[in-house]
N, C-alpha and C positions, 0 to 999 in steps of 0.2 A: 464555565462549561463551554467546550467547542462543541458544534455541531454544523451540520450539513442540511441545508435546506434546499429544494427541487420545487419548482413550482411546475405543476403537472399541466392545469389549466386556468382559464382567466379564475374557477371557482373553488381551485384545489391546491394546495401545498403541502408537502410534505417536510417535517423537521425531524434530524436524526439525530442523539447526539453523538457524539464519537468517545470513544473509549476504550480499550486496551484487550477488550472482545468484538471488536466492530470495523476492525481498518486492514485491507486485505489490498492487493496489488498481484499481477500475473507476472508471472515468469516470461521475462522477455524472449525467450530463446523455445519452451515447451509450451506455453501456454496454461498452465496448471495456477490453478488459485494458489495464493502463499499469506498466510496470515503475520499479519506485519504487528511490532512491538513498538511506537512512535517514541517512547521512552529512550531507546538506543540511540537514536538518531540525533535527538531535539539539543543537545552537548556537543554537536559536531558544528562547527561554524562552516565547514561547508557542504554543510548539508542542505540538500536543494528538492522539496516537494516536489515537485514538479518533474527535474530533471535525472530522478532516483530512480533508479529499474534494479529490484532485488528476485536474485535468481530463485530456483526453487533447491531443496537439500539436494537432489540428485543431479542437476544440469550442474551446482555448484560442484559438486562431486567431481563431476567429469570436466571440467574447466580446471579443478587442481590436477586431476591427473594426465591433463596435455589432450583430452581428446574429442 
């Protein structure tokens, strides 16, 4: 199991685990939440956490149509 731990304060932590309803990222260009599938990705050898920015359906939209 992966998951995502925050320590809130010196008396509080929070553990999330991650999973295939839980891992979301913004649209670099609109701003709009976009719920991510890690599954796609994880087969990609250059696939980069960190350095990924996945658009949303309709910014992608308009980036295939030139505008």
């Amino acid at each position: 199991m992966f998951y995502v731990k925050e320590k809130l304060n010196d008396a509080m932590e929070v553990t999330v685990e991650i999973n295939d309803e839980n891992v979301f990222c913004r649209c670099p260009r609109c701003g709009v939440e976009v719920p991510i599938d890690l599954n796609e990705f994880f087969g990609d050898a250059e696939f980069d956490l960190f350095g990924t920015a996945i658009c949303c359906t309709e910014c992608s939209r308009k980036m295939r149509c030139g505008k």
